[in-house]
Structures are given as structure tokens and as C-alpha cells.
C-alpha positions as CSV (number, residue, x, y, z in Angstrom):
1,X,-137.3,218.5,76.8
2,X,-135.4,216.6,73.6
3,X,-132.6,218.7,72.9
4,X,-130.7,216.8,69.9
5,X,-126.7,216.7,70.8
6,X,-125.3,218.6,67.8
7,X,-122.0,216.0,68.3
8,X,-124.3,213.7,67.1
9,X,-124.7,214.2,63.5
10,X,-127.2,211.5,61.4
11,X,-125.5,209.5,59.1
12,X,-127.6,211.0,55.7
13,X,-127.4,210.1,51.9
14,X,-127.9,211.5,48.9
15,X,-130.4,209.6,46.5
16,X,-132.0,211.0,43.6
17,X,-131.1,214.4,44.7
18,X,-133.4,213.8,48.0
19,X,-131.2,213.4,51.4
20,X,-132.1,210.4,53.4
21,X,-131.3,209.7,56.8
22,X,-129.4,206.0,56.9
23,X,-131.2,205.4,59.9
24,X,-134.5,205.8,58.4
25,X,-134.0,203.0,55.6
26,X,-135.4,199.6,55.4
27,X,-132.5,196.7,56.2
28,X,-133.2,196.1,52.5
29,X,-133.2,199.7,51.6
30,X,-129.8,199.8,53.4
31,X,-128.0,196.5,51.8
32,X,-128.8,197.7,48.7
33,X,-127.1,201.2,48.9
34,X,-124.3,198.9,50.2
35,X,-124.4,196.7,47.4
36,X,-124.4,200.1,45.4
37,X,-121.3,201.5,46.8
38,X,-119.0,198.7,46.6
39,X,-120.2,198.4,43.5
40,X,-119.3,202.2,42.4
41,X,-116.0,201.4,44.6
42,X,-115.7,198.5,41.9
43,X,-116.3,200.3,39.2
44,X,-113.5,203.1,40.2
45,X,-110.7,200.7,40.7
46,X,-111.4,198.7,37.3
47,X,-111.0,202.0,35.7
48,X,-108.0,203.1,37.1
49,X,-106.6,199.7,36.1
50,X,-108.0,199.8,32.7
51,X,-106.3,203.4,32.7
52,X,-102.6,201.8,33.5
53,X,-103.4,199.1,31.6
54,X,-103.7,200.9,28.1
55,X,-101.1,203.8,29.4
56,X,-98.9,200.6,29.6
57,X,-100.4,198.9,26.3
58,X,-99.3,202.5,24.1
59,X,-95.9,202.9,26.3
60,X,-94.7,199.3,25.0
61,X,-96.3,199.9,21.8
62,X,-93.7,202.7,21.3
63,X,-91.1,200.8,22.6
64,X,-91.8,198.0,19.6
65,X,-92.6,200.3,17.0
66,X,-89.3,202.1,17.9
67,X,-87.1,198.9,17.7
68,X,-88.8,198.3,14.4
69,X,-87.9,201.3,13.0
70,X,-84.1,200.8,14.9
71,X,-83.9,197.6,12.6
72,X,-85.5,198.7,9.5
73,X,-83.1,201.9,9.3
74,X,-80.4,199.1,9.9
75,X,-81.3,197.0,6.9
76,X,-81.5,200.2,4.6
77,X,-77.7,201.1,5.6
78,X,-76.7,197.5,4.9
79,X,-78.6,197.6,1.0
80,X,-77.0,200.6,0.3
81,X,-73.3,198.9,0.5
């Protein structure tokens, strides 16, 4: 009798809507969903730095555009003496 231990739960994925048992996969099969997720891991983390990166980018964009205006009002008070 083969009872299956239900603590035992097979590691499965999810490819092309069709679940896969990890187990079950080629060594091949297996590197490449590796190479896959690190490479959706990648893909994740250069986003969220592109995200601060232009967050940052418009924030000191402001803080330029703002001087420049600080100075330009400056020079318009000084013509009008």
C-alpha cells in the first residue's frame, strides 16, 4: 500500500497555464525555468531602479527649474529699478 504523506507536497509550476511537477522536468527543462526566474527576478529589480531613477530625474528637475525661475524673478526686480 502507497499512501502519499500529505506533509509532502510536490514542488509544481505553472507553464503555459499547464502545472508541472518540478520533479518531473528534464535537468535541461529545469535550468532553463531557473535561467527564467532569475531572469524575471532581473527584470523586476531593473524596474524598480528605473522607477527611482526617473522619480529622482523629475524630483531634481523641479528643484532646477525652480532655482531658475528663483533667479529669473530676481533679474526682473533688478530691471525694474
Amino acid at each position: 500500500m502507497d499512501q502519499e504523506n500529505p506533509d509532502t507536497k510536490k514542488e509544481t509550476v505553472l507553464i503555459n497555464g499547464k502545472e508541472h511537477n518540478v520533479e518531473d522536468l528534464t535537468q535541461e527543462q529545469v535550468l532553463l525555468l531557473n535561467q527564467l526566474v532569475d531572469l524575471e527576478s532581473k527584470i523586476r529589480q531593473v524596474t524598480f531602479n528605473l522607477d527611482q531613477l526617473n522619480a529622482s530625474k523629475a524630483h531634481f528637475s523641479m528643484l532646477l527649474n525652480n532655482s531658475l525661475g528663483e533667479v529669473e524673478e530676481a533679474e526682473v526686480v533688478n530691471e525694474n529699478k
